[in-house]
C-alpha positions, 0 to 999 in steps of 0.5 A, a space after each residue: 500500500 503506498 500512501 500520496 507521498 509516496 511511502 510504503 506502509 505495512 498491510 493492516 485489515 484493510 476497509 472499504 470506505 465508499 463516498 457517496 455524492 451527498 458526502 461529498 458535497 458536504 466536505 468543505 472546500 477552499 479555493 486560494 486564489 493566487 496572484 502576483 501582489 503589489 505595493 499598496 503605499 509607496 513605502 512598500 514599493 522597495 520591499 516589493 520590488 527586492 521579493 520580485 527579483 528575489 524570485 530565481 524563477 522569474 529572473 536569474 541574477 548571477 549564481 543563485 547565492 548572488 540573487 539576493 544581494 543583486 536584488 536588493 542593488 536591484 530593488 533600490 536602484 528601481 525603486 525611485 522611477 517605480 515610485 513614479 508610477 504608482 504615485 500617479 495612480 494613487 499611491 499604491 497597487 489596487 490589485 490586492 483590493 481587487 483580487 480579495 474582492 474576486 474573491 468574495 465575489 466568487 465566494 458569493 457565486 459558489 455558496 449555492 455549490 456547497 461549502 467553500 471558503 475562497 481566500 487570496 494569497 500573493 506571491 511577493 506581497 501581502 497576504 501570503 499563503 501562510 496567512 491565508 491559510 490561518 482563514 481555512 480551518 476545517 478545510 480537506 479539499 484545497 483549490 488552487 487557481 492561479 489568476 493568471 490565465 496563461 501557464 509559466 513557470 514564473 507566474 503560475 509555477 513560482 506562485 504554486 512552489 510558493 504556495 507548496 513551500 508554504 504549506 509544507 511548513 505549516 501544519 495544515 493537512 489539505 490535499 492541494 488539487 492545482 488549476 494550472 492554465 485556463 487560456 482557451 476558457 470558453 467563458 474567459 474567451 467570451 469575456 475578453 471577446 466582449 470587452 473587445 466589441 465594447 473597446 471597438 465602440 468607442 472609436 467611430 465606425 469601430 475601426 482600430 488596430 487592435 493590439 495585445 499587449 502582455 506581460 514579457 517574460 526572459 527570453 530564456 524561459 521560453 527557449 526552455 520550453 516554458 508554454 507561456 507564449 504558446 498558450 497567448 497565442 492560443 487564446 489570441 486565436 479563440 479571440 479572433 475567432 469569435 470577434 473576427 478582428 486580427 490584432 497584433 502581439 506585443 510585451 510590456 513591463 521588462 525590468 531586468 538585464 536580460 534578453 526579453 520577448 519582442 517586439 515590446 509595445 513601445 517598438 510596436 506603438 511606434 512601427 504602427 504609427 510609422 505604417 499610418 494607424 491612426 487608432 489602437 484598441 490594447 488589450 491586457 491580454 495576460 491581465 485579468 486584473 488592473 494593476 501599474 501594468 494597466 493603470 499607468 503603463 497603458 493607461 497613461 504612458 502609452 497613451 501618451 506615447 500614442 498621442 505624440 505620434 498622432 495616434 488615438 490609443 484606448 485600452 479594453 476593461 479589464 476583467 476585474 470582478 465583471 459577472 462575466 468573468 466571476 462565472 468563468 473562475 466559478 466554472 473552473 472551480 466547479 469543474 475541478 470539485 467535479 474532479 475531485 468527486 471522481 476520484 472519491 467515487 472511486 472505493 478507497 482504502 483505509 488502514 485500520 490504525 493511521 491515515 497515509 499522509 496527504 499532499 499535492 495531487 
């Protein structure tokens, strides 16, 4: 008999323990709900910025017993003109209010489901899992949907190896079922379709050149095999589909020495104004929440480099706490309970003395 971590436990009087669907149902279930973070006054920006180069899995500094010190060089040296930007939208990130909002939001959407606790955790700022889990006692079943609709190891697997770290030094006993990528989501498809057409009104005759704008990410990452770009371009085409409008790919937000992906949206704000566009509809492509990336780098610089070469730019509604989009992450989650619940109907077995441990499935 081998337990979830993989031990190999003596054989007692062994017990057939049948589920039913009414049992199931009545486990109580958390869902964690995870995302980047960010400085919420601009005393946190520092700090934030050294969790965010600290992280080997973003970007690399040197050997890893540099990453650290290099960070920290890093963080102080950036901080200043980070400043800046949050200072001209308000002070601080709005994305740690937005996200516990999905996640009431979400919580609300569920409650007729079954008994679910929905919490945030983030992965460079507060709160982290370790708080988070201190608002899931009782809880067997844990949920982990990442807000990144797009898998990368520097988003999605740096925040699941956080949240694994986190929960292998606690002493929670969950059994952690992991979301890891939703970018063909019909209703996450439909939402980001919609807020397309409406963006497209607001220009006359609804003509712009749309762009999708994403989060870069190290070159390297990609060459390695990571399925980021893969997975944008997958949901770029589901887009296009349903709104018929072909857009252009570019990436925002570098913020390390290394090779990033290209082109960036400056480089491609600049070729279209060279080719004659006159009007750019962007879309966050890889956000699902407004942030600096939104509120300041599109919102206000882009734009402000658009104006200068005599282009009209605007950017679509992020998804923030739409309906629409709560109903996608309830679908998810609730397609992942459906999961859960197939494993259980499967007879299980269980020792007459002690319980196999329990871990990540």
């Amino acid at each position: 008999m081998i337990n979830r971590a993989g031990a190999n436990l003596p054989l007692f009087h062994l017990e057939t323990v049948p589920e039913t669907a009414e049992h199931r149902m009545q486990k109580k279930i958390g869902v964690i709900l995870l995302n980047l973070g960010g400085p919420e006054e601009l005393s946190d920006v520092e700090p934030f910025l050294y969790n965010l180069f600290s992280d080997r899995d973003i970007i690399r500094l040197g050997p890893a017993l540099l990453q650290k010190p290099l960070a920290r060089l890093l963080a102080r040296k950036r901080a200043p003109k980070s400043k800046k930007a949050y200072a001209q939208i308000g002070g601080g990130s709005p994305l740690n209010h937005i996200t516990c909002q999905q996640a009431q939001s979400l919580q609300d959407a569920l409650q007729a489901e079954g008994d679910f606790t929905v919490v945030t955790a983030m992965r460079y700022w507060q709160p982290r899992a370790a708080a988070a889990f201190k608002l899931l006692e009782g809880i067997s079943e844990l949920i982990a949907l990442p807000l990144y609709p797009h898998y990368s190891s520097a988003t999605t697997g740096s925040s699941l190896s956080d949240l694994k770290a986190a929960m292998a030094a606690s002493a929670m006993n969950f059994h952690l079922h992991e979301i890891l990528s939703w970018q063909a989501h019909p209703a996450y498809i439909s939402c980001l379709s919609e807020h397309i057409r409406q963006g497209l009104g607001r220009f006359a005759h609804g003509e712009a050149q749309i762009v999708y704008s994403a989060h870069s990410l190290p070159a390297s990452l990609i060459e390695q095999g990571d399925p980021y770009l893969s997975h944008l371009l997958e949901t770029i085409k589901a887009v296009e589909a349903q709104t018929g409008k072909p857009g252009l790919l570019c990436f925002q937000s570098r913020s390390g020495p290394v090779r990033w992906l290209s082109p960036s949206t400056p480089e491609t704000i600049r070729k279209l104004a060279a080719s004659g566009c006159k009007n750019i509809l962007m879309i966050p492509i890889s956000f699902v929440s407004d942030h600096v990336e939104t509120l300041y780098e599109i919102n206000i610089l882009y734009q402000q480099m658009a104006r200068a070469l005599g282009m009209r730019l605007e950017a679509s509604e992020s998804l923030n706490t739409a309906p629409a989009f709560i109903s996608c992450l309830k679908d998810l989650v609730m397609k992942k309970v459906a999961e859960i619940n197939r494993v259980c109907s499967v007879p299980q077995t269980r020792k007459e003395k002690g319980q196999g441990g329990r871990g990540p499935r």
